[in-house]
C-alpha positions in Angstrom: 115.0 106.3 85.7 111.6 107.5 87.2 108.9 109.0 85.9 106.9 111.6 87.6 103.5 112.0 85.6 100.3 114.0 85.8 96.5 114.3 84.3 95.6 117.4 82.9 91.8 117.9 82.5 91.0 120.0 79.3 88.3 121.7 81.7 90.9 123.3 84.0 91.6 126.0 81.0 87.9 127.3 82.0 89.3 127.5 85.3 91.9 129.9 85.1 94.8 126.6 84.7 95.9 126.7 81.3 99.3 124.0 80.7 101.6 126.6 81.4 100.4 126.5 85.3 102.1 123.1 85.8 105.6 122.9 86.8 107.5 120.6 83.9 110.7 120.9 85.3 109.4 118.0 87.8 107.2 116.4 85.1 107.7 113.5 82.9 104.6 113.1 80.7 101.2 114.5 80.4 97.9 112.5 80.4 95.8 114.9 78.5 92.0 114.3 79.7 89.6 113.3 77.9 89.0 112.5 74.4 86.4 110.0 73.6 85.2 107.3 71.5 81.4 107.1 69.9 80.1 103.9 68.7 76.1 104.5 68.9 76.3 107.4 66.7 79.8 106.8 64.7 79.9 103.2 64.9 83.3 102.8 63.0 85.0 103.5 66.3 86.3 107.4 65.2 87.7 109.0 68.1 86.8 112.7 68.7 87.6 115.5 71.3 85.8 116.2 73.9 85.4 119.6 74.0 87.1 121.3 70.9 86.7 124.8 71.9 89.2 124.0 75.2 91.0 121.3 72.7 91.9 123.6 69.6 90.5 127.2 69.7 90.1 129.1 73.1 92.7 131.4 73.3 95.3 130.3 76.1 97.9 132.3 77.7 101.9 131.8 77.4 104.6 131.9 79.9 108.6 132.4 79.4 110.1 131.0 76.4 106.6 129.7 75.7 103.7 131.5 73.2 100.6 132.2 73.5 98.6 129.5 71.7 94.9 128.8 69.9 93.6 125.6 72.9 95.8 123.5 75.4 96.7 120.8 72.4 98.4 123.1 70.9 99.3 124.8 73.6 101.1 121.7 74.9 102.9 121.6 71.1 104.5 124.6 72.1 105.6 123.6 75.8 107.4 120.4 74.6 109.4 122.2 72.1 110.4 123.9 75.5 110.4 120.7 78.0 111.5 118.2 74.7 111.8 115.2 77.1 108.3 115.9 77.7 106.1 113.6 76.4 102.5 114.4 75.9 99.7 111.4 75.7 96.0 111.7 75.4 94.1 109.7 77.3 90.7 108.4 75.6 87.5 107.0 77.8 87.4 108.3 81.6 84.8 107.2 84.5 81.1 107.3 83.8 80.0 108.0 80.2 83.8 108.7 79.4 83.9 104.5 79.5 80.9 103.7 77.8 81.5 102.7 73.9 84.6 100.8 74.9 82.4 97.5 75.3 81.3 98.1 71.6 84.3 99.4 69.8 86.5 96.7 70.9 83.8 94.2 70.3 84.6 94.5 66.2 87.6 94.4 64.7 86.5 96.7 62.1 85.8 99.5 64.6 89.0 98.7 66.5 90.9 99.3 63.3 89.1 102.4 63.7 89.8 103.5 66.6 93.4 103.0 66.5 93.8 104.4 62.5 91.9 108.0 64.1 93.7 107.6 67.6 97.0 107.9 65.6 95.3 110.5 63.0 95.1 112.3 66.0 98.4 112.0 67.6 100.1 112.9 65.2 98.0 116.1 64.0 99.2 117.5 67.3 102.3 116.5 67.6 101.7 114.5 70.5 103.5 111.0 71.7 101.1 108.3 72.5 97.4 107.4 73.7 96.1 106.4 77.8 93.2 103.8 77.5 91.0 105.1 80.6 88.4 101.7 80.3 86.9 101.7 83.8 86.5 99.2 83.3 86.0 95.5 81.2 83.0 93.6 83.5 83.3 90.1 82.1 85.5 88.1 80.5 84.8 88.4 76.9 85.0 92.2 77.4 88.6 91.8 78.9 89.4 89.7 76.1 88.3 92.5 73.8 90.2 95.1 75.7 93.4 92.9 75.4 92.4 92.8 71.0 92.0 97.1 71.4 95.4 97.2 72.8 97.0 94.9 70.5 95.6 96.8 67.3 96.4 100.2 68.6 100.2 99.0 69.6 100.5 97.7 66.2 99.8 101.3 64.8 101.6 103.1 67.5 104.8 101.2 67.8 107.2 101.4 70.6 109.5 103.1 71.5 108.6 106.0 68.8 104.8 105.9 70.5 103.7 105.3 74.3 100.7 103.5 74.9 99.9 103.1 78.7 96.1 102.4 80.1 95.0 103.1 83.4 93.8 100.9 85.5 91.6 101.0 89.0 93.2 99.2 91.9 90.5 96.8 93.0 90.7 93.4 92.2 87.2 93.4 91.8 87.5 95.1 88.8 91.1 94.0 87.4 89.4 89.9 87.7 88.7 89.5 83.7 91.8 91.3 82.2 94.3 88.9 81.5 97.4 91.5 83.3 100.1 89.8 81.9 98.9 90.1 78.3 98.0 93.7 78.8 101.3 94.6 79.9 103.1 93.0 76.8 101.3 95.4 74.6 101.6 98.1 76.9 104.4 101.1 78.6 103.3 102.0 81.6 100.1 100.4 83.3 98.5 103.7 85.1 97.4 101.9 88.4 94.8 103.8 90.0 95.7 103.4 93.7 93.3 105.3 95.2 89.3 106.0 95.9 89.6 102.8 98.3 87.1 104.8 100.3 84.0 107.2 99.7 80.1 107.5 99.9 79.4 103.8 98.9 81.6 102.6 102.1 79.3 101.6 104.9 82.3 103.5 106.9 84.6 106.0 107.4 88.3 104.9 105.9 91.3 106.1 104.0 91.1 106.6 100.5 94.9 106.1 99.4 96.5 104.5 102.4 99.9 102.5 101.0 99.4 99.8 103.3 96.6 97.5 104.8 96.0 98.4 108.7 96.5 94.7 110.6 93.0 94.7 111.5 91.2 96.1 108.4 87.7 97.4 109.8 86.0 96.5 106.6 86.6 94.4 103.0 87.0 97.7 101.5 89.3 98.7 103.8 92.0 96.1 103.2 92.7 97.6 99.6 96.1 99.6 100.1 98.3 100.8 97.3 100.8 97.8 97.9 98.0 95.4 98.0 96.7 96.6 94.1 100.5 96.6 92.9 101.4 93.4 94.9 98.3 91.8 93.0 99.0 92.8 89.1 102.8 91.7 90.2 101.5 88.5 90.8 99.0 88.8 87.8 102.7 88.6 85.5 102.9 92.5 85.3 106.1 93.9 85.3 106.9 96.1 88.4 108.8 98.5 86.2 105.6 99.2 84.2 103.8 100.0 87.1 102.7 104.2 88.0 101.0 104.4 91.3 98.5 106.7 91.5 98.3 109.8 93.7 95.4 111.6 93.9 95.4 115.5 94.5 92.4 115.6 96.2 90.7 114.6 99.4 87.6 112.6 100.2 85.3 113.5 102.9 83.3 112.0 106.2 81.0 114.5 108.3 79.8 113.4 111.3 82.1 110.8 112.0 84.7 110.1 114.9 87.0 108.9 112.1 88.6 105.3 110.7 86.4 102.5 110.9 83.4 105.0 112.5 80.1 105.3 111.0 79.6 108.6 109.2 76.4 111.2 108.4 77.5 112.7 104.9 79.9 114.5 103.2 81.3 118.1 102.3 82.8 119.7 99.2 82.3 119.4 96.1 80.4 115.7 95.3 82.3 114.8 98.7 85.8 115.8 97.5 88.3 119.0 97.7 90.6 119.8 95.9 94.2 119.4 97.9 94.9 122.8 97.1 91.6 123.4 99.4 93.2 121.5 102.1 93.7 120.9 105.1 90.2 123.0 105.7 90.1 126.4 107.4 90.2 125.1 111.6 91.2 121.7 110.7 93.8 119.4 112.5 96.5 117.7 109.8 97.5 114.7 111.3 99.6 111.4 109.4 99.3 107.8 110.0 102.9 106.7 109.5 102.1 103.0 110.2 99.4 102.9 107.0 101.0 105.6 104.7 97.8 107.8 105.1 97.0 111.6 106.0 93.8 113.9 107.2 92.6 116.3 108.3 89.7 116.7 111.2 87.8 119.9 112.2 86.8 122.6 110.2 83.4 122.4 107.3 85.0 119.2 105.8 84.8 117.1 108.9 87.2 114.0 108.5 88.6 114.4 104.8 91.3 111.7 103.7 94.3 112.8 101.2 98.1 112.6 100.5 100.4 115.2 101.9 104.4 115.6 101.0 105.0 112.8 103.7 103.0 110.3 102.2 103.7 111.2 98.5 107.5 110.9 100.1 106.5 107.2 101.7 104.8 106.5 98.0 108.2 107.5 96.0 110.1 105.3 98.5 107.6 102.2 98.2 108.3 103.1 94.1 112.4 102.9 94.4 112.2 100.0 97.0 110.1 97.7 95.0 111.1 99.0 91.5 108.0 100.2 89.7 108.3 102.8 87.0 107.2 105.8 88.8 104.1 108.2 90.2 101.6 109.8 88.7 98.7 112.7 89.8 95.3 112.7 90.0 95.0 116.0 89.1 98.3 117.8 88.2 95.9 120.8 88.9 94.8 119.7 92.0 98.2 120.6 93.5 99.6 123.7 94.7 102.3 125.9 93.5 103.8 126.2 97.2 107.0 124.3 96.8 106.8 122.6 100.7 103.3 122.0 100.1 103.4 120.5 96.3 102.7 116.6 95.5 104.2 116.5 92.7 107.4 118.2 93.6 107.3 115.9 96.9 106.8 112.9 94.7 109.8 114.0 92.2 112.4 114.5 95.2 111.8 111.2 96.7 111.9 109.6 93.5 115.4 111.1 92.8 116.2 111.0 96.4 116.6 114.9 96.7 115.4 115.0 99.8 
């Protein structure tokens, strides 16, 4: 059995995406983005939502056999009463400011009590299954040690298998160095392995930003990080393969005036250097596929070289996923896709998974 998972950002409701957009007959579980945790000004650890007018009250739309509902929780409430091997799991923290009262609420263990007594308050008042830890991420060792005492409290109150508990992870090992893997995993489902981002305005040069594989002659430290290289390093960090989801991400990064790989660059286009994937390829652009890396792009056109996944990678991906027995895919946004059923990630990811191809 795989599993086939997506993020949904609360903030794609203002964008005309409420939950009903997504396509759940090719969807295992939903990472509901973001709720948070406060420590400066609630420092007991209480979690909160992040925006309860898109949470609980805007009024969201319906689709067949599904009502019409008061904000996407309960929106979703509705949809897995639909789906009902859907399961449905907030995820607390994301990047940025999203991250920053981990370090403190897992410091105490009377704030991690907390945290895991309102995290299950809060589960279960909308009828969801589980909690994502989105920590980007612990910087030293006493904080991974902490993170390791979060997840241990909130497992205790959020039993398996009744409750899923999964954290997700970034890929570098940079950043992966003080979390003790193998503990982490114990306490954990699935480890949400963020396998993507390898590239982007801090790179001294232009490079993919999800490749699968390391090229043979990387042209840069950053550009030796591949999926399989983050997977192949928590494997060896005593994580279980089959509690590994490899990231996709629905969206592109982009390098204008470059020549491409390994070439210096000028800036970048769209929207803080990204598009969406349902913005790509761009308008005169050239879609081409490195087969021998796992990597696609696109060249021409106002984005100038912008790295993403297409249906032939995602299909590589969901091959890498059966070959080497990991527990799945998941998508960086499940908005970011398209509804086009040639074009789609996530549908692309589902079929090689099941081998419908």
């Amino acid at each position: 059995m795989y599993w086939n998972a997506v993020y949904y950002p609360n903030w794609r409701i203002y964008r005309n995406q409420p939950p009903v957009s997504l396509d759940y007959s090719v969807i295992s579980h939903v990472f509901y983005a973001f709720a948070w945790s406060v420590y400066r000004t609630k420092p007991d650890g209480t979690i909160y939502l992040s925006d309860d007018w898109a949470d609980t009250q805007i009024d969201v739309p319906g689709a067949k056999d599904v009502p019409a509902a008061k904000g996407c929780l309960n929106s979703f409430s509705l949809i897995k009463k639909k789906y009902s091997k859907l399961r449905v799991v907030l995820s607390i923290g994301g990047g940025g400011k999203g991250s920053e009262p981990f370090a403190e609420v897992a410091r105490h263990q009377a704030s991690r009590e907390r945290f895991a007594q309102t995290a299950l308050a809060m589960v279960q008042q909308f009828g969801l299954d589980g909690i994502d830890i989105d920590w980007e991420h612990p910087s030293d060792a006493r904080q991974g040690e902490h993170y390791i005492q979060l997840l241990a409290t909130l497992r205790a109150h959020l039993p398996t298998p009744q409750y899923t508990l999964t954290s997700a992870l970034p890929a570098g090992e940079w950043a992966l160095r003080h979390i003790n893997l193998a503990q982490a995993s114990y306490y954990l489902d699935l480890i949400n392995l963020m396998s993507y981002d390898f590239s982007g305005p801090w790179v001294g040069k232009c490079g993919h930003h999800a490749q699968l594989f390391t090229p043979q002659i990387p042209h840069s430290a950053e550009a030796a990080i591949s999926c399989h290289s983050a997977v192949s390093y928590i494997i060896r960090q005593g994580v279980p393969p089959n509690k590994i989801l490899m990231g996709v991400p629905a969206y592109g990064r982009s390098f204008t005036g470059t020549r491409g790989v390994g070439h210096s660059y000028s800036g970048h286009a769209g929207e803080e250097g990204t598009f969406e994937y349902r913005d790509l390829p761009r308008p005169g652009a050239q879609e081409c596929v490195d087969e021998q890396v796992g990597a696609a792009y696109c060249i021409g056109g106002d984005g100038g070289f912008v790295t993403y996944d297409t249906p032939q990678t995602v299909k590589m991906k969901a091959k890498y996923v059966r070959q080497n027995g990991l527990a799945g895919l998941f998508y960086w946004t499940g908005t970011g896709d398209v509804t086009d059923k040639q074009r789609s990630l996530v549908l692309s990811g589902f079929k090689g998974l099941f081998d419908q191809y």
